[in-house]
RODO-2510 file (C-alpha; in nm, 4 decimals, decimal comma):
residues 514
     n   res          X          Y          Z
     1     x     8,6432    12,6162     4,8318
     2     x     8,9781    12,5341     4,7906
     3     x     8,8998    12,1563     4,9279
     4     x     8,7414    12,0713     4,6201
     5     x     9,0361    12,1542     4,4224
     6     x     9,3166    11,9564     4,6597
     7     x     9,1160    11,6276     4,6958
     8     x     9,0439    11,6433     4,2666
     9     x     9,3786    11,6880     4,2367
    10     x     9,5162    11,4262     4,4570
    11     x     9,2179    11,1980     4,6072
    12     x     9,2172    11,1017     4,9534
    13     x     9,3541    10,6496     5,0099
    14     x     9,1145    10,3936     5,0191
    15     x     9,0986    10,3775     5,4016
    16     x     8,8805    10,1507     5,6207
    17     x     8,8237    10,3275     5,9957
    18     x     8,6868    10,0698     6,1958
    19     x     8,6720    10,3010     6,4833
    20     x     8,3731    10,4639     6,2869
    21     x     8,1644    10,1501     6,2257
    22     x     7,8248    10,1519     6,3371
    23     x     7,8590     9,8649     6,5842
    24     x     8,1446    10,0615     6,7853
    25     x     7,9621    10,3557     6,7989
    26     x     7,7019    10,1857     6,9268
    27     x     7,8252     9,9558     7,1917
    28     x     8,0157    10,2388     7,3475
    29     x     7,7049    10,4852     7,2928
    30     x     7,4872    10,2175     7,5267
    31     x     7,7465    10,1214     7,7784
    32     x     7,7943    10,4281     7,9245
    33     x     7,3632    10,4820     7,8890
    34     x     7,2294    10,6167     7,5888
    35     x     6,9677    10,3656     7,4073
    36     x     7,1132    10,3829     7,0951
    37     x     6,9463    10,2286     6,7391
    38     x     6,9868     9,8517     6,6926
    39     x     7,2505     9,9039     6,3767
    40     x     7,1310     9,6059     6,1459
    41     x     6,8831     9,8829     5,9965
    42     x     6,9981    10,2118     6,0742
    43     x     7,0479    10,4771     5,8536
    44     x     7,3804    10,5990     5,8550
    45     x     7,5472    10,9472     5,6700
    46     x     7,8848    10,9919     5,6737
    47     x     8,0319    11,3245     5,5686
    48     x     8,3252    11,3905     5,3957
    49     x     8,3377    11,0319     5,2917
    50     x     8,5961    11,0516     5,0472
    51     x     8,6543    10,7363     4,8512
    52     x     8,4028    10,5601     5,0303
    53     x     8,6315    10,3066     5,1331
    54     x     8,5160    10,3215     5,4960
    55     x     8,1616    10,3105     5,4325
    56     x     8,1505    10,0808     5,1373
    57     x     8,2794     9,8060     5,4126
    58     x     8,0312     9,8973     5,6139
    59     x     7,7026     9,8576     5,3684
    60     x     7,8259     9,5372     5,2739
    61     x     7,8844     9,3800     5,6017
    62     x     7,5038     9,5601     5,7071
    63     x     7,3279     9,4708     5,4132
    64     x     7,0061     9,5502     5,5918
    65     x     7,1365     9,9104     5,6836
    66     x     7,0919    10,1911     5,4684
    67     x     7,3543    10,4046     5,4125
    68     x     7,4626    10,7752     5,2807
    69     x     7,7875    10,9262     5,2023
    70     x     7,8621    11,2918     5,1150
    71     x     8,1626    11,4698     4,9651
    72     x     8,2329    11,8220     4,7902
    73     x     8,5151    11,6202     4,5328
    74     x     8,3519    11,5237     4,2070
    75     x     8,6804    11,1963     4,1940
    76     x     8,5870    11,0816     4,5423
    77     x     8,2285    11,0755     4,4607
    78     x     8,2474    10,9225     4,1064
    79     x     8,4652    10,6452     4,2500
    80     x     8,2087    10,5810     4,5402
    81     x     7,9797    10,5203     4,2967
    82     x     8,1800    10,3401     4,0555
    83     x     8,2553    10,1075     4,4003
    84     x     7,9260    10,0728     4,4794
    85     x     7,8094     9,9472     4,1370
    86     x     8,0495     9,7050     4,0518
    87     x     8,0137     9,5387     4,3982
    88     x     7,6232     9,5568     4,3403
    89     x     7,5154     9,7395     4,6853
    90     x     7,1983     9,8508     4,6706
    91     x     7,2031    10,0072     5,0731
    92     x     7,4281    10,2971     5,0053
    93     x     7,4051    10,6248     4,7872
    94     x     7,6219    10,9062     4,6983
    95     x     7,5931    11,2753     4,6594
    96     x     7,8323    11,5750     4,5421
    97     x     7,7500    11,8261     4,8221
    98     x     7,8291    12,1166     4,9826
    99     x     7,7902    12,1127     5,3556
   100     x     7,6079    12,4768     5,3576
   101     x     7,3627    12,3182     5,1411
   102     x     7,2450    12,0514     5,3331
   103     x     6,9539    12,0110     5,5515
   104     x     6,6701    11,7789     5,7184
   105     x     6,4992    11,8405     5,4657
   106     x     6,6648    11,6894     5,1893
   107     x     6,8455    11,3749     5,3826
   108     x     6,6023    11,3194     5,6948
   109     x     6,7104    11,2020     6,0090
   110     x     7,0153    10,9352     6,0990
   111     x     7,0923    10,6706     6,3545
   112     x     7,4667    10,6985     6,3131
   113     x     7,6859    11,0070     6,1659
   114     x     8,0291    10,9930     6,0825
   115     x     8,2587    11,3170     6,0332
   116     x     8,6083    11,1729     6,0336
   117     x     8,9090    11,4102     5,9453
   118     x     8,6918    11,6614     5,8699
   119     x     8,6260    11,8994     6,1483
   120     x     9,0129    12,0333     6,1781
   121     x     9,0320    12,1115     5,8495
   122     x     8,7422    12,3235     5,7272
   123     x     8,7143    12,7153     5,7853
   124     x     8,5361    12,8010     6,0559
   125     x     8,1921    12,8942     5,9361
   126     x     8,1686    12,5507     5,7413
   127     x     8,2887    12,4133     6,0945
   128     x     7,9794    12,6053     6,2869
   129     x     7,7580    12,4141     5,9790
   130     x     7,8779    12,0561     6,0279
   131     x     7,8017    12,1164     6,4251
   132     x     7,4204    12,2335     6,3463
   133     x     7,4018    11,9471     6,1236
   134     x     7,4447    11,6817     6,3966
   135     x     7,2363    11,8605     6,5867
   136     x     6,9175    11,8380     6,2893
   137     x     6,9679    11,5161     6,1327
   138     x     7,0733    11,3040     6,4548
   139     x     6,7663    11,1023     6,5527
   140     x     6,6562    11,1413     6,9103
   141     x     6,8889    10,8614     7,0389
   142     x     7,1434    10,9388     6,7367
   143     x     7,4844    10,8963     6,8132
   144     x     7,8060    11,0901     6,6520
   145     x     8,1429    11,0429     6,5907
   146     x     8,3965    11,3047     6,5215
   147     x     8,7656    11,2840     6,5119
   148     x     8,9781    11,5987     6,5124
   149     x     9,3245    11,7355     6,5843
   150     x     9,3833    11,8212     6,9599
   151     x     9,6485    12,0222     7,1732
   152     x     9,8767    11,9930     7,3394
   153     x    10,0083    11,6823     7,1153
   154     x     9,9591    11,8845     6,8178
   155     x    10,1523    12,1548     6,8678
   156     x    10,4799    11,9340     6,7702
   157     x    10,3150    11,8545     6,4382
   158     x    10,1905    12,2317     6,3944
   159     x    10,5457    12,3411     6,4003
   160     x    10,6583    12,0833     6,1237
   161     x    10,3572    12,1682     5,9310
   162     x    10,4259    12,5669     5,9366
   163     x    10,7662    12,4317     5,8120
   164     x    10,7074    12,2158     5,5655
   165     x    10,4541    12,4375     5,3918
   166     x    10,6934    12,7610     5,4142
   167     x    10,9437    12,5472     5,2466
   168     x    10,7108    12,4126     4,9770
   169     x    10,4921    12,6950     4,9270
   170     x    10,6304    12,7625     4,5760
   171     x    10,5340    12,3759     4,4412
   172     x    10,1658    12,3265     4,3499
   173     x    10,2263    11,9188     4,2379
   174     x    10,0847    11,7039     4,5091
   175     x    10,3570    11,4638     4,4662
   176     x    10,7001    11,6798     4,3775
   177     x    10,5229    11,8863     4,7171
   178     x    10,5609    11,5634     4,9413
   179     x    10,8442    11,4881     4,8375
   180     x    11,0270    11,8273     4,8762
   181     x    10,8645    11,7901     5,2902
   182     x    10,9728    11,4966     5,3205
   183     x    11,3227    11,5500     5,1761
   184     x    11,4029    11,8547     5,4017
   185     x    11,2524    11,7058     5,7635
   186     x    11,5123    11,4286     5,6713
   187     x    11,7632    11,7447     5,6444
   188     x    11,6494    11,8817     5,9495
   189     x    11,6968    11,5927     6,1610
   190     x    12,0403    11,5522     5,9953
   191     x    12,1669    11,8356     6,0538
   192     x    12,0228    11,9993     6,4016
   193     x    12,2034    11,9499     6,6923
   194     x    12,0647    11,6361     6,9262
   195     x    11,8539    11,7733     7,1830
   196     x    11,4329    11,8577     7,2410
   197     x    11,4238    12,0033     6,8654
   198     x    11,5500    11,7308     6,7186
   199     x    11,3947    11,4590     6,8545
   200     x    11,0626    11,6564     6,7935
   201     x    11,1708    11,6749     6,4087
   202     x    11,2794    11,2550     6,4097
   203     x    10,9452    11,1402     6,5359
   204     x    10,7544    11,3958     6,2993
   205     x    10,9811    11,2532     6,0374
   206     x    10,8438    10,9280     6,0805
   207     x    10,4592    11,0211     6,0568
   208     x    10,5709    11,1776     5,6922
   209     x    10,6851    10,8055     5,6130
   210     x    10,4080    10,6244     5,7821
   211     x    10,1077    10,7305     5,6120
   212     x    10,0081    10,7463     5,2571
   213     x    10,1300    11,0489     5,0370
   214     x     9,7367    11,1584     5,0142
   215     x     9,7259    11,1847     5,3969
   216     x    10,0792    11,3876     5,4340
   217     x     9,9240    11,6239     5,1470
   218     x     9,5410    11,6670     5,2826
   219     x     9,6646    11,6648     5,6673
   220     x     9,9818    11,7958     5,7402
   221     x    10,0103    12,0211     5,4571
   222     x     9,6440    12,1178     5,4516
   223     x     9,5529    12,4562     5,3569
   224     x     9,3637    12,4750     5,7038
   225     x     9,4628    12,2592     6,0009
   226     x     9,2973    12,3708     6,3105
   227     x     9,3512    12,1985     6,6592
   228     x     9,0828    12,2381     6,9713
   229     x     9,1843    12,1944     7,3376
   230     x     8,9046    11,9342     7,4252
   231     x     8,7041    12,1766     7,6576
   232     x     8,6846    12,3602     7,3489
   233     x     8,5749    12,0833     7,1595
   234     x     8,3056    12,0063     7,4225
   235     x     8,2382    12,3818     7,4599
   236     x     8,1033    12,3562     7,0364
   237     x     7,9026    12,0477     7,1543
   238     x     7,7296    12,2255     7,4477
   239     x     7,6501    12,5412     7,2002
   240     x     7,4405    12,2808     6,9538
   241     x     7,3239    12,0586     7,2674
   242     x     7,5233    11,8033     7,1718
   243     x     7,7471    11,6032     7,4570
   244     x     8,0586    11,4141     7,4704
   245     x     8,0023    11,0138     7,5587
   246     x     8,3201    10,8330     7,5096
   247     x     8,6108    10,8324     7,2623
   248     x     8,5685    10,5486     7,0388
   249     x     8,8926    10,3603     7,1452
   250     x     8,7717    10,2724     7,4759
   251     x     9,1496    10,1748     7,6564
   252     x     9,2252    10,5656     7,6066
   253     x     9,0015    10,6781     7,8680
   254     x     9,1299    10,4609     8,1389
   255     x     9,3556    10,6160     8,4203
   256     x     9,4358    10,2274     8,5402
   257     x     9,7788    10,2269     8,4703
   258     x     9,8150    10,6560     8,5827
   259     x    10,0942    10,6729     8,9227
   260     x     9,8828    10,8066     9,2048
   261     x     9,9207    11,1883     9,2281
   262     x     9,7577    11,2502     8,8258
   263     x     9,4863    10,9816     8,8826
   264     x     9,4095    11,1871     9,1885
   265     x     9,4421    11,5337     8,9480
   266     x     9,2182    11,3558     8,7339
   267     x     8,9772    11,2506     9,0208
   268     x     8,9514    11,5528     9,1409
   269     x     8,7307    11,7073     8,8633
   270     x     8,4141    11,5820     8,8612
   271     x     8,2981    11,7046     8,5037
   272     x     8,3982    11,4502     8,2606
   273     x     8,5124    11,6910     8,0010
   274     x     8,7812    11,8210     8,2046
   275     x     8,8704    11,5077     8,3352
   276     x     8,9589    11,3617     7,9797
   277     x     9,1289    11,7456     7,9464
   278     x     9,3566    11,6527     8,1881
   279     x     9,4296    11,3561     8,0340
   280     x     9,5326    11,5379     7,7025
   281     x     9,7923    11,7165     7,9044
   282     x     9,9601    11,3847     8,0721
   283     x     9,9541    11,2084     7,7539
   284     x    10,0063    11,4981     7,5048
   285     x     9,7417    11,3154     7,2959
   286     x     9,7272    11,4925     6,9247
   287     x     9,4379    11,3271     6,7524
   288     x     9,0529    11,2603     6,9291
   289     x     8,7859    11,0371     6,8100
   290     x     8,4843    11,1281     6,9922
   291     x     8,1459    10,9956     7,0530
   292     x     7,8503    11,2526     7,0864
   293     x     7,4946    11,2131     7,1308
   294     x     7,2222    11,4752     7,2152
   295     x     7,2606    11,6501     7,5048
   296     x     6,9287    11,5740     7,6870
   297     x     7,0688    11,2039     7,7690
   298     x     7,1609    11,1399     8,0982
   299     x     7,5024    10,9167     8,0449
   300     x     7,7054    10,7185     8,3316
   301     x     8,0407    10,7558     8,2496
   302     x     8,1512    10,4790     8,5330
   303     x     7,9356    10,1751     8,4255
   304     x     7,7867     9,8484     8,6203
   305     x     7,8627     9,5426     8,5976
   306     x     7,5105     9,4845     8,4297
   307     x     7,5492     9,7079     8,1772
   308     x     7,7817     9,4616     8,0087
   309     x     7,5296     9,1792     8,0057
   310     x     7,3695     9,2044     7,6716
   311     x     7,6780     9,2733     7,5232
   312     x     7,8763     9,0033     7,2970
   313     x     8,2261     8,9849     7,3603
   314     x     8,4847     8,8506     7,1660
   315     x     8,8865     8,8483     7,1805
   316     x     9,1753     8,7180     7,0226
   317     x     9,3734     8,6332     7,3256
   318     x     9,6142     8,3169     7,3673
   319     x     9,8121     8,2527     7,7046
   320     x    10,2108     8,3111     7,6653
   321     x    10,2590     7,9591     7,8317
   322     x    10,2245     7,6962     7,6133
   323     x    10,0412     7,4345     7,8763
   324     x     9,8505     7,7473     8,0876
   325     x     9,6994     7,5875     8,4155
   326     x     9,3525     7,7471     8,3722
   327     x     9,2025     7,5732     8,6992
   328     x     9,4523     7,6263     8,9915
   329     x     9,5662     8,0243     9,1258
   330     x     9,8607     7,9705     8,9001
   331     x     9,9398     8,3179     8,7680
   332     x     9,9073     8,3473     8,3979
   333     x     9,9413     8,6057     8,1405
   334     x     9,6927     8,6804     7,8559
   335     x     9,7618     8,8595     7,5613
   336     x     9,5654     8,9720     7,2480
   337     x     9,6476     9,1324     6,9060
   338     x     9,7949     9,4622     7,0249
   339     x    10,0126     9,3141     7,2149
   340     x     9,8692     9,3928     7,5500
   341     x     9,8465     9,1706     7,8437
   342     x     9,6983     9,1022     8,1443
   343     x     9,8292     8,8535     8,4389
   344     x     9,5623     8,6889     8,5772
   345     x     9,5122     8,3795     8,9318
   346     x     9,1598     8,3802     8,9319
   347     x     9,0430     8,0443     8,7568
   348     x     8,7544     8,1417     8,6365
   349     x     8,8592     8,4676     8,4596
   350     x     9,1131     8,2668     8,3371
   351     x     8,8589     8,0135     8,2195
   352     x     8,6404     8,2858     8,0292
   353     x     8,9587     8,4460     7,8552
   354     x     9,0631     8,0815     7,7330
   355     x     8,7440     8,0191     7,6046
   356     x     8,7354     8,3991     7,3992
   357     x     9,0658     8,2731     7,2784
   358     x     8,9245     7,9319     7,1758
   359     x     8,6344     8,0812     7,0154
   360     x     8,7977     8,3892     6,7969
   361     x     8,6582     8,4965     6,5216
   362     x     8,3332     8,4209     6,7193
   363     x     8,1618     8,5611     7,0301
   364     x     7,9412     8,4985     7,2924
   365     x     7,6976     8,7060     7,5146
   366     x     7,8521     8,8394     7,8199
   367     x     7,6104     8,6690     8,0498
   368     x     7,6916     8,3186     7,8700
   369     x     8,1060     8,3202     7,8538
   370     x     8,0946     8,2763     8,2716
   371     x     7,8658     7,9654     8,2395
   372     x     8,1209     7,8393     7,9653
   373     x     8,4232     7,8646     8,1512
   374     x     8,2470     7,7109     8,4498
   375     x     8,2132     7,4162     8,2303
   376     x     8,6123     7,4268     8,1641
   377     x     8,6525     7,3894     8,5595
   378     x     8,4206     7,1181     8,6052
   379     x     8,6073     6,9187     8,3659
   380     x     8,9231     6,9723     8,5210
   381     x     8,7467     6,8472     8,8973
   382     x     8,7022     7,1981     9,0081
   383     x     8,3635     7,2617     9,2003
   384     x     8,2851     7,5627     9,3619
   385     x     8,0558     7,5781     9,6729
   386     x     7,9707     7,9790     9,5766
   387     x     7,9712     7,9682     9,1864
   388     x     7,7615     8,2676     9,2164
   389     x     8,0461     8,4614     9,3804
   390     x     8,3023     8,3513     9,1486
   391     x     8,1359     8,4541     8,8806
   392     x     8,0309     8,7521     9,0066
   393     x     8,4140     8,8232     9,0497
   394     x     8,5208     8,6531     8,7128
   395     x     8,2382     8,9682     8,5901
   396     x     8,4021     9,2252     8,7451
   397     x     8,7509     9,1542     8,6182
   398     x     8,6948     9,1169     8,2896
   399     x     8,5135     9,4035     8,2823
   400     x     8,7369     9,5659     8,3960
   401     x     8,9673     9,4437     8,1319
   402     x     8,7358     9,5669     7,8600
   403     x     8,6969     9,9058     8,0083
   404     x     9,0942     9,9696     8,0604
   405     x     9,2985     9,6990     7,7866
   406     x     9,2672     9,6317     7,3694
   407     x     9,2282     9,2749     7,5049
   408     x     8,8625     9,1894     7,4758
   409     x     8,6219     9,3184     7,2219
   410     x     8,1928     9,4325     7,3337
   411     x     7,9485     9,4238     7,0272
   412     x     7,6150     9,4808     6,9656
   413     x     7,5211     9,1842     6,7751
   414     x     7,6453     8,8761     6,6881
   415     x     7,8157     8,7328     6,3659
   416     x     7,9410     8,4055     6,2918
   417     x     8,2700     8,2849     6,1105
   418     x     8,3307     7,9097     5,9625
   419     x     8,6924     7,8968     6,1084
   420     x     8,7030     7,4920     6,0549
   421     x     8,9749     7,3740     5,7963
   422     x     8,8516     7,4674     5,4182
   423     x     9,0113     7,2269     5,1332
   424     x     9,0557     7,4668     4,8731
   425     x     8,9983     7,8160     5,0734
   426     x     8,8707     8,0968     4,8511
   427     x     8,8208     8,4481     4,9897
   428     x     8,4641     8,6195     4,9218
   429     x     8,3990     8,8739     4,6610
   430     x     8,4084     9,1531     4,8877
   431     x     8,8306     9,0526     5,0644
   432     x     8,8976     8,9911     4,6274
   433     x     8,7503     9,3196     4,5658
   434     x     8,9439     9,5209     4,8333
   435     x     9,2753     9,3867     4,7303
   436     x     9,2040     9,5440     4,3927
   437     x     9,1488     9,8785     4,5489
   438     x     9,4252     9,8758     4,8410
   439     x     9,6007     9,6796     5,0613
   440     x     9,3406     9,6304     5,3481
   441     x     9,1093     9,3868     5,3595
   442     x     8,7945     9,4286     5,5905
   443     x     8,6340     9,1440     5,7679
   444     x     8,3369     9,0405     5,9976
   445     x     8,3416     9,2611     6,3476
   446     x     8,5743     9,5695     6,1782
   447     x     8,9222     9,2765     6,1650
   448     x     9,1171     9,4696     5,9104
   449     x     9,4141     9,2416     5,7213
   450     x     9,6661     9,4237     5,5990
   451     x     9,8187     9,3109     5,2825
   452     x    10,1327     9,5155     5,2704
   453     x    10,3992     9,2593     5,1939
   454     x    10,4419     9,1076     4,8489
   455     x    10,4708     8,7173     5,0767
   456     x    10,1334     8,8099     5,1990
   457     x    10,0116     8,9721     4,8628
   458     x    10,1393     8,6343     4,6642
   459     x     9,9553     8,4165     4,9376
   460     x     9,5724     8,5567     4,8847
   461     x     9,6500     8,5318     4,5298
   462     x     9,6278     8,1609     4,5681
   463     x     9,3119     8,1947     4,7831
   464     x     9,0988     8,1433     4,4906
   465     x     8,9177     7,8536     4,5607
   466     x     9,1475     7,6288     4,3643
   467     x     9,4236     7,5474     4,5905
   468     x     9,4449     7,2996     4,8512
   469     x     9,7066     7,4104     5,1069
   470     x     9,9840     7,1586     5,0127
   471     x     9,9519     7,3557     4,6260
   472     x     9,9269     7,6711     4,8356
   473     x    10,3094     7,5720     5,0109
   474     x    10,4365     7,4248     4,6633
   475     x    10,3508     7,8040     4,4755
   476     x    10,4638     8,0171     4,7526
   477     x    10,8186     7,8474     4,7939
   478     x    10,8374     7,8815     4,3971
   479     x    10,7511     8,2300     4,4113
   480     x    11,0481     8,2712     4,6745
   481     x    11,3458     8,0935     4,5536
   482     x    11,2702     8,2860     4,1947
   483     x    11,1671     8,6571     4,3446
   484     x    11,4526     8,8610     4,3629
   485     x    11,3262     9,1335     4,6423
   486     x    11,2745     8,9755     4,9279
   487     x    11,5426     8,9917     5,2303
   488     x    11,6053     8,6722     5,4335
   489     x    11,4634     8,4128     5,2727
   490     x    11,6363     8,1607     5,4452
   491     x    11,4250     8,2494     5,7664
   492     x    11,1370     8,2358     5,5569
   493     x    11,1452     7,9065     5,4502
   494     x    11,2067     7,7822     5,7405
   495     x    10,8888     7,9237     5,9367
   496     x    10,6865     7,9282     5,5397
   497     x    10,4565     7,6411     5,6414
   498     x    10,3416     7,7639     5,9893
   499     x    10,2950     8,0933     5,8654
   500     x    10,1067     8,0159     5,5650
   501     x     9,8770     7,7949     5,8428
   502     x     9,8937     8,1259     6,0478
   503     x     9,7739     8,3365     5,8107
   504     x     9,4571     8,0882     5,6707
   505     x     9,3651     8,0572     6,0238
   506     x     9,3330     8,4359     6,0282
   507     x     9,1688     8,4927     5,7316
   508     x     8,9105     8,2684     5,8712
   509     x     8,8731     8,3794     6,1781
   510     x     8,7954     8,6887     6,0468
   511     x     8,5093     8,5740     5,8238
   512     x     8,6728     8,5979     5,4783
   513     x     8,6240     8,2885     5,3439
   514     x     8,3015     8,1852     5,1491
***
């Protein structure tokens, strides 16, 4: 096949997915009904692994999980298990494979599968394979996840593609052929007269600078790059009894911010596949991430309130006032790490966000945070003749707020994170070993750092376990006034100290530190 070839040639980045992880799959898998497996000791396969990356992360933070990872490249798999050795995990295992060659037989069953950017580009009949193969080696209560190119959003980035490989089809090098696509897009947008065409060729411009070279070569300028409609999509699920359950990013499903007449479009069909079609066409989404389980389930896409109970939720949210007045009907606004919001009277919601906020890098059960936040109130003279009913309507809102905003986070188990001040803060072997490899570092709960800057790539050098934080300011103001590319430094001495505070307060929120 000529995958093999292409990823030898030019292996795919070390990428961590944390839509993938086990513990996303499965909290969205059991809120909208399926009983899925517990993940601390499920068995999980991914295919088309890659690196390993993605996986890797996830056998070390499950140590107790067992985990498999297939690929048909000889580099991707000979680094996977290069990985896996020097990092001394014993809970994962590689193998060279062809899809057609797999079976039940030789892997038995798994709790969790993982096909990510796989599905759009193999041919057809290897496509028809990786289908029947979640159907045999999901367990009974198994769940899926497959992400894949969609229409109509793709349809842009199928004309740049047809482009870009027409005007590159004469250079085999990986990197000259990148290069040469992403040279004449830039021409394109330069010289084509302002209009539909060329603001279709600007914002496909900046997906060829976004994203690593690997992922412009194996993805846009892939050999095969096949989109589905998602009734299609659920149409190949239905002919292996398989079944759509949710997309792993859980906000994308909601219709709480759709004007009235497509909400009511949407409404109006009552099959859940063609109700998330119609929301392809208002958004012009190009790219799904689906959740699939067996089809003999009977799912509730439109949960209770007491589904959410045994959940642990967690969220990174501060208030945008500085002195937020949590116990009167004050209206105040909430916001989290993706920069979404939500303006909120009702004390005691108010109560249970301020506490998530409090408590990041931690969580707490669902069915605890209320009782919490009650606690806030009383010491601030508020008591409630009907607690019951408050809470019952504190529930319902921030359920609501899980179900439509990136604002608060629902697990399946629960992990704790020292976040108290460390002396001489060193980052475990796992964050040290990452930065070798990339420039993401993976935490507890799927946080993902991203290293990217060389401030923030000097700073975790100096997280070694023997630097106090004063030594930490001292080195990093050195390494400033005598590096020579970095743009406004003056602003970055000025705001060096909180941000250096910032950033070791993230780092341990996100369970990094040992």
């Amino acid at each position: 096949m000529e995958t093999k070839f292409a990823y030898d040639s030019l292996p795919y980045s070390d990428s961590v997915f944390t839509q993938t992880h086990p513990d996303r799959l499965c909290s969205l898998a059991r809120l909208f009904g399926l009983d899925a497996p517990d993940i601390e000791n499920a068995r999980v396969l991914e295919l088309g692994c890659g690196n390993a990356m993605n996986i890797i992360s996830q056998a070390y933070h499950l140590p107790n999980a067992k985990f498999v990872g297939i690929d048909l490249a000889k580099s991707h798999i000979d680094y996977a298990k290069n990985s896996a050795e020097e990092l001394n995990l014993s809970n994962i295992e590689f193998y060279q494979k062809d899809l057609m060659d797999m079976s039940v037989d030789d892997f038995g069953k798994f709790d969790y599968i993982i096909a990510h950017g796989l599905i759009s580009w193999i041919p057809d009949f290897v496509k028809e394979k990786t289908y029947s193969l979640f159907k045999e080696l999901l367990n009974e209560n198994g769940v899926g996840y497959i992400s894949y190119n969609v229409y109509p959003g793709w349809s842009y980035r199928q004309m740049m593609r047809g482009i870009t490989r027409i005007h590159t089809r004469n250079i085999d090098n990986p990197v000259q052929k990148i290069e040469a696509a992403r040279n004449f897009v830039t021409m394109l947008r330069d010289n084509t007269a302002e209009g539909v065409y060329n603001s279709v060729i600007s914002n496909e411009l900046s997906e060829y600078y976004k994203y690593h070279t690997s992922v412009i070569y194996h993805d846009n300028l892939a050999e095969i790059n096949e989109p589905y409609y998602f009734h299609e999509f659920a149409e190949k699920l239905e002919e292996n009894d398989l079944q759509f359950v949710a997309e792993s990013q859980l906000f994308t499903m909601s219709i709480y911010n759709y004007p009235p007449t497509p909400k009511e479009i949407i409404n109006s069909q009552k099959d859940i596949v063609w109700q998330e079609q119609y929301k392809d066409f208002l958004t012009g989404r190009p790219f799904r991430q689906s959740i699939i389980c067996h089809k003999k389930h009977s799912l509730n896409h439109t949960p209770e309130i007491d589904k959410f109970e045994n959940f642990y939720v967690a969220g990174a949210i501060s208030t945008v006032s500085e002195e937020p007045e949590i116990h009167t009907e004050k209206i105040e606004k909430f916001t989290g790490l993706k920069n979404q919001g939500a303006e909120i009277n009702h004390p005691l919601t108010k109560a249970a966000l301020y506490y998530l906020g409090q408590i990041w890098g931690n969580s707490i059960l669902f069915s605890e945070l209320f009782d919490e936040a009650r606690k806030i109130l009383e010491e601030k003279g508020v008591d409630y003749e009907n607690w019951d009913e408050q809470i019952q309507i504190a529930k319902t809102i921030v359920s609501q707020i899980i179900l439509n905003l990136e604002l608060v986070e629902i697990h399946t188990y629960k992990t704790e994170v020292k976040d108290e001040s460390i002396d001489k803060p060193l980052l475990n072997n796992f964050a040290r070993w990452q930065l070798t490899k990339g420039q993401s570092i993976l935490g507890k709960y799927e946080r993902v750092i991203k290293a990217n800057n060389p401030i923030l790539k000097k700073l975790v050098t100096l997280l070694d376990g023997n630097h106090t934080e004063e030594d930490i300011y001292v080195k990093m103001k050195t390494f400033l006034e005598t590096e020579q590319n970095i743009e406004n430094k003056d602003e970055i001495f000025e705001h060096l100290e909180d941000d250096i505070k910032k950033h070791l307060d993230e780092f341990a929120r996100s369970g990094m530190f040992v």
